[in-house]
C-alpha angles and dihedrals in degrees: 000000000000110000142189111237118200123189111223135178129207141157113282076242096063102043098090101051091039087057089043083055097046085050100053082058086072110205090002094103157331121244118201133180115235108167109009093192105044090042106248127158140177115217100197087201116200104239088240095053100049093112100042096046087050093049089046088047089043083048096049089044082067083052120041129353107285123139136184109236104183117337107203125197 
């Protein structure tokens, strides 16, 4: 399955209920921990969900403190 990946960062804080977010969106996407301490996530976004995935990311920014870092299709 191809798959987007998008680099995030958020607070160590913030990475649970990020991922609790993320999981409530069911086959959207894919949320992994690369780096706990400096915040940095990978969001394996499902093609058909880019969009989705990058207006949900843009809502919670408003929200908590979650960035996009490099999204890479």
């Amino acid at each position: 399955m191809d798959t987007v990946c998008l680099l995030l960062h958020a607070p160590r804080q913030n990475i649970v209920l990020l991922c609790s977010i993320i999981a409530g969106y069911e086959g959207m996407a894919i949320l992994r921990t690369v780096n706990a301490a400096q915040g940095l996530l990978e969001l394996l976004v499902a093609p058909a969900f880019h969009d989705t995935a990058l207006s949900l990311l843009r809502a919670l920014a408003h929200e908590m403190d979650v960035h996009v870092i490099n999204a890479n299709q």
